[in-house]
C-alpha positions in Angstrom: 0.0 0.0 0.0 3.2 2.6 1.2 4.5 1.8 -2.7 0.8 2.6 -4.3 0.6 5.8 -2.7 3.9 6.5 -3.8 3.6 6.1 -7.0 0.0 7.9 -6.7 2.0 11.0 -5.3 4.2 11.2 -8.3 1.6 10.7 -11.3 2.7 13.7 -12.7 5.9 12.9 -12.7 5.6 9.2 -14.1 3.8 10.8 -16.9 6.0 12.9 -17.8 9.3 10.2 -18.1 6.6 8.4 -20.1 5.7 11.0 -22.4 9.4 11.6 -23.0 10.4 7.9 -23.5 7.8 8.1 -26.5 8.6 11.2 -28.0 12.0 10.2 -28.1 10.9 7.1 -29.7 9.5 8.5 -32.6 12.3 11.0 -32.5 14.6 8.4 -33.3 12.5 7.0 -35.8 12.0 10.1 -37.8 16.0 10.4 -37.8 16.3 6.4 -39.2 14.0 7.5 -42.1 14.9 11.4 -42.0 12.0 11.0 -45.3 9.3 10.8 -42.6 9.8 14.4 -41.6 8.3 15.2 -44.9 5.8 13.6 -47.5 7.1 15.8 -49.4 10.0 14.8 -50.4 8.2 11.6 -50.6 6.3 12.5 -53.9 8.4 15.4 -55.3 9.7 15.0 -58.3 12.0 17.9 -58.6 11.8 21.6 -57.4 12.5 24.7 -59.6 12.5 27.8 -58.6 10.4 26.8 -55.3 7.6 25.3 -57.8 7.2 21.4 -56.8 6.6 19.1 -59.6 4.5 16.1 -57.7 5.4 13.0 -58.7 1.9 11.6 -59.5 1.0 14.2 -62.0 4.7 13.7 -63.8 4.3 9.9 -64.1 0.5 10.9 -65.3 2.3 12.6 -68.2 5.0 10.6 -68.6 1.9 8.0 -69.8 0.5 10.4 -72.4 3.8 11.5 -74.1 4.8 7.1 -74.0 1.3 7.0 -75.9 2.3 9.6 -78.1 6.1 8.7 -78.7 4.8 5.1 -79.3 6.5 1.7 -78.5 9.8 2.5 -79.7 10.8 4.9 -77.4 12.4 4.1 -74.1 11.1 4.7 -70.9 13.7 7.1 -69.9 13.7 9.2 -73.1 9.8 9.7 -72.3 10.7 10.4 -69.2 13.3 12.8 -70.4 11.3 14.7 -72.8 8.7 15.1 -70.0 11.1 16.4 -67.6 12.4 19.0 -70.0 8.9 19.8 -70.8 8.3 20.5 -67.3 11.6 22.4 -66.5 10.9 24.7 -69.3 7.7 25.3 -68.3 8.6 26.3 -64.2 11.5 28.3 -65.6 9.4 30.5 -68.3 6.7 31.0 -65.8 8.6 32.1 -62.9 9.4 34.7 -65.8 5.6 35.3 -66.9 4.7 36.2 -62.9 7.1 38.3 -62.6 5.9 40.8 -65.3 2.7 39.7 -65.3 1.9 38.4 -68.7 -0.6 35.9 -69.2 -3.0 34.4 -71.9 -6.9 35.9 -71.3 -9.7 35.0 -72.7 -10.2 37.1 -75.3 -6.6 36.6 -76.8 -6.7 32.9 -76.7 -9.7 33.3 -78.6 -7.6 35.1 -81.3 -5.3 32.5 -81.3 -7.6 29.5 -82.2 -9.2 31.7 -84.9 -6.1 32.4 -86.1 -4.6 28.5 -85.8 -7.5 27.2 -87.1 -8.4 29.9 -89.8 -7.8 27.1 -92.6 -10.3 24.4 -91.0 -12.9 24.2 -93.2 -14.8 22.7 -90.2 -15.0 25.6 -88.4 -15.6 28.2 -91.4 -18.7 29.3 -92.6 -20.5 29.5 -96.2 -18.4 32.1 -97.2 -14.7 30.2 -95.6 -14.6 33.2 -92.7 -13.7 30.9 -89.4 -17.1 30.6 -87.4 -16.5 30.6 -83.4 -20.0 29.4 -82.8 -19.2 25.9 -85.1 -15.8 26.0 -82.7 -18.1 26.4 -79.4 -20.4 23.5 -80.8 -17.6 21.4 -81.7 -15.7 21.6 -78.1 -19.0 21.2 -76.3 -19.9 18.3 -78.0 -16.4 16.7 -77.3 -17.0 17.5 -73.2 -20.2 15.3 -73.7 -19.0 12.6 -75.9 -15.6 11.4 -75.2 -13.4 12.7 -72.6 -10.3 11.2 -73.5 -10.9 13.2 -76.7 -11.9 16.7 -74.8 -8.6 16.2 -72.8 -6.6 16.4 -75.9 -8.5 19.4 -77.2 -7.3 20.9 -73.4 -3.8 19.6 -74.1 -4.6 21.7 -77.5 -5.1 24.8 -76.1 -2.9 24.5 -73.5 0.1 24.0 -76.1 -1.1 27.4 -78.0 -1.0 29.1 -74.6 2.3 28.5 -74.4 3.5 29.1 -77.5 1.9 32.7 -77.5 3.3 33.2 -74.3 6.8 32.2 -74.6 6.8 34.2 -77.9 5.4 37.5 -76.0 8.1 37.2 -73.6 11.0 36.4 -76.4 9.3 39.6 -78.0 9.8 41.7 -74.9 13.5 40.7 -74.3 13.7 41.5 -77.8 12.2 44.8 -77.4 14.7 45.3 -74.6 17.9 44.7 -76.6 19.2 47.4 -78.8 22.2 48.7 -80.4 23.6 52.1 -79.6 25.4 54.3 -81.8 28.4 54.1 -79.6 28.1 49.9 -79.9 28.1 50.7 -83.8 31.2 52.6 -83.6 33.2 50.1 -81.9 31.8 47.4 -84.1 32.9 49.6 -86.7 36.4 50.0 -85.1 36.8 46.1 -84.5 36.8 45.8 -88.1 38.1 48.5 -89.6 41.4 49.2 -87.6 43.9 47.0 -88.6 47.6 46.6 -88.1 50.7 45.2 -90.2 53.2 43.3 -87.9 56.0 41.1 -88.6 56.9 38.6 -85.9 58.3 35.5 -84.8 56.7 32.9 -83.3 58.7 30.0 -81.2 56.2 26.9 -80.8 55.4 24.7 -77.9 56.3 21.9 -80.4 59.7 23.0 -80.0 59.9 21.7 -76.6 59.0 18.1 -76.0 56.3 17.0 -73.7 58.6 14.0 -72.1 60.7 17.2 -70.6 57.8 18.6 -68.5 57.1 17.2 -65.9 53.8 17.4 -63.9 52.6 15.6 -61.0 49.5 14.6 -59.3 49.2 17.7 -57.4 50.3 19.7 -60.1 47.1 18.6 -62.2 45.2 18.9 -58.6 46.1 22.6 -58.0 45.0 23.4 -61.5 41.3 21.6 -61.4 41.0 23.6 -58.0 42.2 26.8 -59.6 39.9 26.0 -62.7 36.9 24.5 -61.1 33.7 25.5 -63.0 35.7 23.5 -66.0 35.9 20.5 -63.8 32.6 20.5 -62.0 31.3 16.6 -62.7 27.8 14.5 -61.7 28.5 11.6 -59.6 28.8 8.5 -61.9 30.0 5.3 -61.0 32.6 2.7 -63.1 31.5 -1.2 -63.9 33.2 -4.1 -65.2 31.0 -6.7 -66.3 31.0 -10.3 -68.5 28.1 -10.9 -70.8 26.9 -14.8 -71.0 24.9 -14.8 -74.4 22.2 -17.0 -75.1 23.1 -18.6 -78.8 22.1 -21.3 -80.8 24.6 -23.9 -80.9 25.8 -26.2 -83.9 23.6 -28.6 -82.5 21.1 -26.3 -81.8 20.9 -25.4 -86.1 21.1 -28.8 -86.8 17.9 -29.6 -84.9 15.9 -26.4 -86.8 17.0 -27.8 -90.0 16.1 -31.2 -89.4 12.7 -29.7 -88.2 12.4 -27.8 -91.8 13.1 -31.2 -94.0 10.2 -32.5 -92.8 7.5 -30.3 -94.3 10.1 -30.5 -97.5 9.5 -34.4 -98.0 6.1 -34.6 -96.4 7.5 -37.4 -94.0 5.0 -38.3 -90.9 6.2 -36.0 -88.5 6.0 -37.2 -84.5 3.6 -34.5 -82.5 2.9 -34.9 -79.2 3.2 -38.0 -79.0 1.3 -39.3 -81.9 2.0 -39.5 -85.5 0.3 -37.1 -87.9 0.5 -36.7 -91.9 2.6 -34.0 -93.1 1.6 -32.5 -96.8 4.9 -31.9 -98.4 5.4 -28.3 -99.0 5.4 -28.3 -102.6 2.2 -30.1 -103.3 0.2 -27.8 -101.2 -2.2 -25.3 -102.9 -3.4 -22.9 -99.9 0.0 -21.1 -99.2 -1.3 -19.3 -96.5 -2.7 -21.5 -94.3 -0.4 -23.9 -95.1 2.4 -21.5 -93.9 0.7 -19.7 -90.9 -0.8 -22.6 -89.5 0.2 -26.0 -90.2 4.3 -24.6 -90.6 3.4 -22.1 -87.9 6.7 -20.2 -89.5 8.2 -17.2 -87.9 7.6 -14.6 -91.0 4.1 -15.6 -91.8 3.2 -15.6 -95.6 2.7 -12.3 -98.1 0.8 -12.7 -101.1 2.7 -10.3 -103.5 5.5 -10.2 -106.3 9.2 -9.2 -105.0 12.0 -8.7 -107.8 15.2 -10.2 -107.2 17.1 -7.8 -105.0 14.8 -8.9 -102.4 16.9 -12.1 -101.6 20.4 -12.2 -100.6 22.7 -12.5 -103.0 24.1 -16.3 -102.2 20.7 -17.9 -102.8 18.7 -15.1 -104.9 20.0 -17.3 -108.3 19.1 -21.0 -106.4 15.4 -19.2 -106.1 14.6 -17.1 -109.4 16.3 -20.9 -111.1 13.5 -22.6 -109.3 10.4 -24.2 -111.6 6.9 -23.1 -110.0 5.9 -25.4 -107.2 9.9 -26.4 -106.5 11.2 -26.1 -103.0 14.4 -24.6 -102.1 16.4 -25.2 -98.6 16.9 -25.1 -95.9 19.2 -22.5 -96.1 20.6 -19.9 -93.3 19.6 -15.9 -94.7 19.3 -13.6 -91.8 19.0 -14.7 -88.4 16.6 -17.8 -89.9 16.7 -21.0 -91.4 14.6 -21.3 -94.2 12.6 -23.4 -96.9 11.1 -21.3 -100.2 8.6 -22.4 -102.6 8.3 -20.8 -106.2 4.8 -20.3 -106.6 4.3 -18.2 -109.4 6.5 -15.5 -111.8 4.7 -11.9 -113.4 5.9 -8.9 -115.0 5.2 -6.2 -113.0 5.5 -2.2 -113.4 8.2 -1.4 -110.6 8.1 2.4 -110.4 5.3 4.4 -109.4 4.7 8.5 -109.2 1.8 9.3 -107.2 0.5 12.3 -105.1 -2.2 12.5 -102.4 -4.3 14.8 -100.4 -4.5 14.2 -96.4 -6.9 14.4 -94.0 -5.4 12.6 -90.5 -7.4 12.3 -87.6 -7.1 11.6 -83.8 -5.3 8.9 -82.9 -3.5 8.3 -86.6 0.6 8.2 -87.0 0.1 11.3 -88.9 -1.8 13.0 -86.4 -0.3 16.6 -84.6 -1.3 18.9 -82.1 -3.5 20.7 -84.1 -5.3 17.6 -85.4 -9.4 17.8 -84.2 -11.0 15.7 -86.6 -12.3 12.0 -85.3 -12.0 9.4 -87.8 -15.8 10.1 -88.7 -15.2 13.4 -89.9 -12.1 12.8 -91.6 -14.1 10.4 -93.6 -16.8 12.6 -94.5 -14.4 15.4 -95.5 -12.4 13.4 -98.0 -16.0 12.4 -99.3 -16.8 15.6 -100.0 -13.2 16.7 -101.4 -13.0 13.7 -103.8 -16.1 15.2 -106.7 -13.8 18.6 -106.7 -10.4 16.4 -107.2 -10.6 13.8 -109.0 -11.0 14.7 -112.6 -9.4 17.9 -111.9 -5.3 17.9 -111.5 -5.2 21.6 -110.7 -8.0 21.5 -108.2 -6.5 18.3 -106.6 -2.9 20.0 -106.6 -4.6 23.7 -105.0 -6.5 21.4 -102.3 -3.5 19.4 -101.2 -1.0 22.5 -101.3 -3.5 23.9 -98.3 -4.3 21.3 -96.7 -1.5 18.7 -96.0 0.6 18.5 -93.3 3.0 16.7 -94.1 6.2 17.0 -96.8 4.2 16.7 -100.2 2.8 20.4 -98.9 3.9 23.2 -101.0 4.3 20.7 -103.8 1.2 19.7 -104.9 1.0 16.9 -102.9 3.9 15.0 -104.8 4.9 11.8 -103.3 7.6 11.1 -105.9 8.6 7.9 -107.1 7.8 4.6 -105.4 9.5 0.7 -106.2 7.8 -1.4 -105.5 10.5 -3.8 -104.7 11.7 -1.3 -101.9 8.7 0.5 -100.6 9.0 1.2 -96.7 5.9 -0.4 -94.9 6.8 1.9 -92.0 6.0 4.8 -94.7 4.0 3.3 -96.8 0.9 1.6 -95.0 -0.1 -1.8 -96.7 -3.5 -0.3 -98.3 -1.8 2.3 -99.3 0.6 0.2 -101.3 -2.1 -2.0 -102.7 -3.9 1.0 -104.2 -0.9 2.2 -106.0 0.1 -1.6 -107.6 -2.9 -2.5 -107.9 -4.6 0.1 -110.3 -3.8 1.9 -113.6 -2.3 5.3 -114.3 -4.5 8.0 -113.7 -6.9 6.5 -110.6 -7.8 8.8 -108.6 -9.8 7.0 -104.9 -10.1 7.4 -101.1 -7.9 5.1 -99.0 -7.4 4.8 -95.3 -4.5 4.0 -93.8 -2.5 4.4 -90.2 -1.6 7.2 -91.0 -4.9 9.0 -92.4 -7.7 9.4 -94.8 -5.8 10.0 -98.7 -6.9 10.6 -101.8 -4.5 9.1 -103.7 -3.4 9.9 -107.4 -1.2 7.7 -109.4 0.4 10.0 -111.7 2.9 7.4 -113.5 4.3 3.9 -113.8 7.4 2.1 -115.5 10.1 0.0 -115.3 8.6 -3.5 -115.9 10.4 -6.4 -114.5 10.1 -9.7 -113.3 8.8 -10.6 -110.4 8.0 -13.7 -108.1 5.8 -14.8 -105.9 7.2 -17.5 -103.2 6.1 -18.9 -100.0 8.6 -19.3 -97.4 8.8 -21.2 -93.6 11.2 -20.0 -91.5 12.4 -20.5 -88.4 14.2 -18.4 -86.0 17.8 -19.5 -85.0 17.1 -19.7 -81.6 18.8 -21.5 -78.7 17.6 -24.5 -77.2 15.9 -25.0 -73.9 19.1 -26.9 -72.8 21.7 -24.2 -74.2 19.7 -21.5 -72.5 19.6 -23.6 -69.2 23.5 -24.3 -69.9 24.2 -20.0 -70.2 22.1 -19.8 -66.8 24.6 -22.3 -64.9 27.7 -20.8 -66.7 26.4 -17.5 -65.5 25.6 -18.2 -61.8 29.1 -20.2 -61.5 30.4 -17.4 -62.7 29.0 -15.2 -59.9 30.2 -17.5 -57.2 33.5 -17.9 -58.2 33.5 -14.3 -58.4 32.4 -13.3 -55.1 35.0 -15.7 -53.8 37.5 -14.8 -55.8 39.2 -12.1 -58.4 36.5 -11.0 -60.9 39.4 -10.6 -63.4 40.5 -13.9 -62.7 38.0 -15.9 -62.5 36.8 -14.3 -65.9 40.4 -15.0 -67.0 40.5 -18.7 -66.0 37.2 -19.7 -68.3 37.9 -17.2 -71.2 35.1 -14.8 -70.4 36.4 -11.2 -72.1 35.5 -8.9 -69.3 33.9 -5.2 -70.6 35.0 -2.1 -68.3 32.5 0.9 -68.5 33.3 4.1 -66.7 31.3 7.6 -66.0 27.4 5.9 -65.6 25.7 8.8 -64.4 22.6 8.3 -62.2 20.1 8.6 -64.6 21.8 6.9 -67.8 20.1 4.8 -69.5 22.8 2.6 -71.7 25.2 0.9 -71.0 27.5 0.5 -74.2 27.4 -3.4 -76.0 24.4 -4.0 -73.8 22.0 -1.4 -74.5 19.3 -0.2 -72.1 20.0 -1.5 -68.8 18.4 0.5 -66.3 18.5 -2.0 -63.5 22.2 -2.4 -63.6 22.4 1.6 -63.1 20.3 1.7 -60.6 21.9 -0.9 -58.6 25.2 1.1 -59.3 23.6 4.0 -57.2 22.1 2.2 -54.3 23.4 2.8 -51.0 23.8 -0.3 -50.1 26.2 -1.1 -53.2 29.3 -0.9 -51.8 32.8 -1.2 -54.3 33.6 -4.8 -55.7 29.7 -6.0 -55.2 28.9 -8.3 -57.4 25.4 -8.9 -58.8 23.9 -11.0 -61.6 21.5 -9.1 -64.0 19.0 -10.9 -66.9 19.0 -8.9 -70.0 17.5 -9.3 -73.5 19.0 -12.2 -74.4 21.2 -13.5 -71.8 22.6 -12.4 -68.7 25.2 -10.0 -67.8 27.5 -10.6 -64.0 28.9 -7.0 -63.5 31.1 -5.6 -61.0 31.0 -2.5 -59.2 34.6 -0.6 -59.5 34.3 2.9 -58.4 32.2 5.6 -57.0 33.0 8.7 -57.6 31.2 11.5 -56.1 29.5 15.3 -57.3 32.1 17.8 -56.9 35.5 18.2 -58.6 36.9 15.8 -61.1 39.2 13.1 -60.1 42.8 13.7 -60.7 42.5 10.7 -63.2 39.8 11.8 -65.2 40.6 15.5 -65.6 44.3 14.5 -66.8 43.8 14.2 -70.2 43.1 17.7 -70.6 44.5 18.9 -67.4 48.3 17.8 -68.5 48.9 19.4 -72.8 47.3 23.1 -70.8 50.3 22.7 -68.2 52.9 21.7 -70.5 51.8 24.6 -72.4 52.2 27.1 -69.6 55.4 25.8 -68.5 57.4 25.7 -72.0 55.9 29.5 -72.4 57.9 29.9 -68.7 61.2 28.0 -70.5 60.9 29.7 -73.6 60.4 33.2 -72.0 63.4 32.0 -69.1 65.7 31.4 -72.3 65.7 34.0 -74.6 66.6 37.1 -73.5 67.2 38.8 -77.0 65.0 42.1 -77.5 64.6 42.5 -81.7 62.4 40.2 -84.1 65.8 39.2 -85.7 67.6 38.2 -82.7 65.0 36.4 -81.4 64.3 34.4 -84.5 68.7 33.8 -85.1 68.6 32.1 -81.3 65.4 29.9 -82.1 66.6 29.1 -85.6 63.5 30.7 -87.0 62.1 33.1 -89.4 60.3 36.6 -89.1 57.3 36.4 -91.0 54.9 39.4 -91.7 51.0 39.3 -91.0 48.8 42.6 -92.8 45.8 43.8 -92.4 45.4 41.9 -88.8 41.9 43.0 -86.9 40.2 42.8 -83.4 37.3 41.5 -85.1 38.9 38.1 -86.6 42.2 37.9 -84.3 44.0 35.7 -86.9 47.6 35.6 -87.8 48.3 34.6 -91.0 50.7 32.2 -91.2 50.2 31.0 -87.1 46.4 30.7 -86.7 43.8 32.6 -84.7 45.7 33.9 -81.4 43.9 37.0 -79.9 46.0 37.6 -77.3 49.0 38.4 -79.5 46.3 40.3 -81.3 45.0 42.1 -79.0 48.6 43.1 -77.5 49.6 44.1 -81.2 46.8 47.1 -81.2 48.5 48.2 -77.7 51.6 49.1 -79.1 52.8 52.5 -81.2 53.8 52.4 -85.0 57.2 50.9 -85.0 57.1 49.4 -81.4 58.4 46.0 -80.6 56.3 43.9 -77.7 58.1 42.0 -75.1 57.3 37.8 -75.2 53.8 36.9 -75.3 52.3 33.8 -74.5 50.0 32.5 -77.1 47.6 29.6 -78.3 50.3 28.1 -80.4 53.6 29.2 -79.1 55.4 32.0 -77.6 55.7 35.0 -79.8 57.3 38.4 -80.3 55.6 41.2 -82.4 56.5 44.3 -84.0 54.1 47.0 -85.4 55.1 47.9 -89.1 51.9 50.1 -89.9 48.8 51.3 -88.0 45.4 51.6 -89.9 42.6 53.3 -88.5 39.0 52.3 -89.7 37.5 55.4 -91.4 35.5 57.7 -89.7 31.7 58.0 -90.9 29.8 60.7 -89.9 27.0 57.7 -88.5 27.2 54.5 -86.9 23.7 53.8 -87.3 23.9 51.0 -89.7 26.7 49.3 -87.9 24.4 50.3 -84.7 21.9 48.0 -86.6 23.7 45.2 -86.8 24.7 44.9 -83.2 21.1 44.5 -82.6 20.3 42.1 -85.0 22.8 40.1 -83.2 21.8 40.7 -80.2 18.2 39.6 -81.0 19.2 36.5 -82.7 20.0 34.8 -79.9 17.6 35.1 -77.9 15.5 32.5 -79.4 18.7 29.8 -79.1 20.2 31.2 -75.7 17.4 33.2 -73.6 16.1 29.6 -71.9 19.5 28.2 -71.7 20.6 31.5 -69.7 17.3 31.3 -67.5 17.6 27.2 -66.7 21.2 27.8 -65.8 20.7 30.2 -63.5 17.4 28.9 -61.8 17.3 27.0 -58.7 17.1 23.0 -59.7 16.8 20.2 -57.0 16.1 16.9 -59.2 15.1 13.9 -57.2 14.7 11.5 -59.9 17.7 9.5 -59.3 16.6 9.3 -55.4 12.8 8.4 -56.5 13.7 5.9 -59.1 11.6 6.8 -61.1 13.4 5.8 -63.8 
């Protein structure tokens, strides 16, 4: 009981140790995970200029531009291009506050009516752009699709922009001018002009063996120099690729696979025997092919001339009889078995020209694309009576409408072969329109890329042409090669995070691939490709120098080893050598050669060096070249400092130590206005501020990027 009313006496104070105890727990908790003391930095992508850019919204656009960029393009260059997108954006309107310009209402009207001026959609009877058709059009988009709307928002937001970054170029612009005092001295850069003679004693004169520089020679001078030699943190690899490969064995087995449909043998599937047709006695190619082959390049019914086989078996083919089978044989990365099935003369060249109409969602779609697939339709329906028997009206229509090159030249194509026609340029239908029809047709065709009318203009060349049927299969490894590359690989590993990674790798004849400089955010890694994991793991803080981790890649597997980490800041001594060490040597035979000669006239100077004294005329401020010894504007510029008939002391130059003499002074003729010269200082001026005004703003704005830390990449 004496202990209970103890501890009832001090309550207070019990609560208090108690409170403490937990505050301090979470203390120390928040200081294990210092990210806990903000969600923000949690979910921040980067800050600029104070502006957050949230990580949920950037991956949100990241989505869109991978939709728009399509398959082919990498994760990280979408990324990229968003993140540029972005900066640019929080840099220009941290620009746009500040004086207060924005995009209202009323101008961003005149900016659609001006964009879309030439969109017969939103004109009226008389082709005068109608904003209430414009109104309509939007609000019917808001009610019918929204992923459609969005893109009209995206739309408008992208002509915001633009008008907005080009009223703020404007008023930089505006802001830049030339005085007349700017035009004299451009005037005087050019026009005064000096004839010297001089000698020049070259670096080369001295070798580089005899100069010698140590580490902390080349470490004082990155210290003294260090916005030259400011460098990312990167990080330096060695790794061994294991490839997955068909072996000999591996071909042999594909080939024996191919014979089969060749002879038409019974063919063991699955346990059970089943009938195989031979190849050559089979009438539906396709089927035949696709299906019952299953081949790896399914079948094309067309013609191809004869440059579209490889040389060694292009003779064995066009030789064949029709219905004869040729192979297997090895041609690309396949083996292959090819059927003649037929032989026709065909027409190989063709001019053609077309009129465009894309439409949301097509390849040949932009940002100021409206039209849904519907109304692209109905456009080129009603364009088609107007063109078709009329080449001038078809030429006018397609000069204002396209977008793409043929505008501006009547829609011209040029010539297509058909033997090398790109299907990447060139959609299928298309193609079939032009090979299929006679000179002169004129039709509608879709294709990924649009609604066309298409005109054939022209055809010729006739030549030969065959139709074949080929099965191929991919030279691929085997399932017990690839399992034999995944134990080669792993004992690899092991033995290398037991051992020497040079070794080991040395021991089994593994040729071992050092890569140096990865940066956080790289993507490539050079002979592999795109390897982001093996970056990232690079730049983990638990990766610690001479890990060793095992990576799967496209096919194959890669063991790499971490070498080096080398930290933001200065350049290592190492690194900045190779162009830290010719600008010392240079510096200190400028010392010798100045220690050495101690004549005072040109022809002294040049008898000791066993040299010349060569004359330069007409030298100017404007272009600081010697003639004879290159452009070197410090001897230049030290050549104007000196009186008519004065000899300089030894200057250090680009190329060599020299020693000058003014034979004539020049002075640029006096005008009695600068104005034009005043002129072209602005011009100048204003020209680059389209090419340099956002580079000057972006490198002086405050930019924390946390991509690396996010891995978002």
């Amino acid at each position: 009981m004496a202990v209970l009313n103890k501890i009832r006496q001090r309550s207070l104070f019990l609560i208090l140790i108690i409170a403490l105890a937990l505050f301090s727990f979470v203390l120390a908790d928040l200081f294990r995970n210092s990210d806990a003391l903000s969600a923000r930095s949690q979910n921040t992508v980067a800050t600029i200029n104070g502006k957050d850019i949230n990580r949920e919204d950037f991956l949100k656009k990241v989505e869109i531009m991978q939709r728009q960029m399509g398959p082919n393009a990498t994760s990280t260059q979408v990324m990229n291009r968003v993140w540029d997108q972005e900066v640019r954006e929080a840099v220009l309107s941290a620009q746009y506050e500040k004086l207060g310009i924005s995009i209202e209402k009323d101008q961003m009207r005149d900016l659609l009516k001006t964009a879309l001026a030439g969109n017969p959609q939103f004109s009226n009877e008389a082709g005068i752009f109608d904003e209430g058709k414009l109104n309509e059009y939007i609000a019917n988009l808001k009610n019918t699709s929204e992923e459609q709307y969005q893109s009209w928002i995206n739309y408008e937001q992208n002509v915001a922009a633009n008008a907005l970054q080009q009223n703020y170029f404007n008023l930089v612009k505006a802001g830049l001018v030339g005085t007349l005092a700017e035009g004299e001295l451009e005037h005087q850069l050019e026009g005064n002009k000096v004839d010297i003679k001089f000698v020049q004693i070259p670096y080369t004169k001295i070798a580089d063996s005899t100069i010698s520089v140590t580490k902390s020679d080349i470490q004082a001078y990155i210290k003294d120099h260090k916005s030259e030699y400011e460098v990312e943190a990167s990080r330096d690899i060695k790794f061994v690729e294991f490839k997955e490969t068909a072996t000999v064995g591996d071909e042999n087995a594909i080939k024996d696979d191919l014979k089969v449909f060749k002879t038409g043998r019974i063919k063991d599937k699955d346990g059970r025997t089943d009938p195989i047709d031979a190849f050559s006695a089979v009438e539906n190619h396709e089927e035949y092919i696709n299906l019952t082959a299953e081949s790896d390049v399914k079948f094309q019914d067309r013609f191809v001339f004869r440059e579209s086989f490889s040389g060694i078996v292009v003779d064995s083919i066009y030789n064949l009889k029709k219905n004869e089978v040729y192979g297997p044989y090895k041609d690309n990365g396949y083996f292959k078995l090819t059927k003649a099935i037929g032989f026709k003369k065909i027409l190989d060249s063709i001019e053609s020209s077309h009129i465009i109409v894309p439409f949301l969602g097509s390849r040949a779609a932009t940002a100021e694309t409206i039209l849904t697939e519907e109304q692209a339709k109905a456009k080129v329906d009603s364009l088609l009576p107007l063109v078709k028997n009329n080449k001038a009206k078809f030429n006018e229509v397609a000069n204002e409408i396209n977008t793409d090159g043929s505008k501006g030249n009547d829609g011209s194509i040029g010539w297509v072969r058909y033997s090398t026609f790109n299907p990447l340029a060139f959609d299928p239908a298309f193609a079939k329109f032009l090979f299929d029809n006679k000179k002169g047709s004129v039709d509608i065709v879709k294709s990924q890329f649009g609604y066309h009318i298409i005109r054939i203009d022209d055809k010729r060349h006739e030549k030969e042409g065959v139709k074949v049927g080929t099965i191929a299969r991919k030279i691929e490894p085997s399932e017990e090669t690839i399992n034999a590359v995944f134990r080669d690989a792993s004992n690899f590993e092991i033995k290398a995070k037991e051992g020497d990674f040079e070794e080991v790798a040395k021991a089994n004849n593994y040729a071992v691939r050092p890569v140096n400089g990865v940066k956080a955010l790289d993507e490539n890694i050079p002979g592999i490709g795109n390897q982001r994991p093996i970056v990232r793991w690079t730049f983990e803080d638990e990766a610690e120098i001479g890990d060793i981790k095992r990576f799967t890649i496209s096919g194959g597997y890669v063991v790499a080893q971490l070498v080096a980490k080398h930290e933001e800041g200065l350049m290592a001594v190492e690194d900045a050598s190779a162009t830290v060490l010719p600008k010392i040597r240079k510096e200190r035979k400028a010392e010798m050669i100045k220690e050495r000669v101690t004549a005072t006239t040109l022809e002294d100077v040049a008898t000791a060096e066993n040299t010349t004294v060569r004359t330069a005329l007409a030298v100017n401020m404007k272009n600081p070249t010697i003639s004879g010894a290159g452009r070197e504007p410090m001897v230049v510029g030290a050549a104007f400092a000196l009186e008519e008939g004065e000899t300089s002391k030894l200057i250090s130059g680009e190329r060599g130590v020299y020693m000058v003499q003014v034979t004539k002074k020049t002075p640029a003729v006096e005008l009695e206005n600068y104005q034009s010269f005043a002129n072209r200082v602005e011009t100048q001026k204003s020209s680059v501020v389209n090419s340099k005004l956002y580079n000057a703003l972006k490198d002086a704005a405050e930019i924390e990027d946390n991509r690396a830390e996010l891995q978002i990449q």
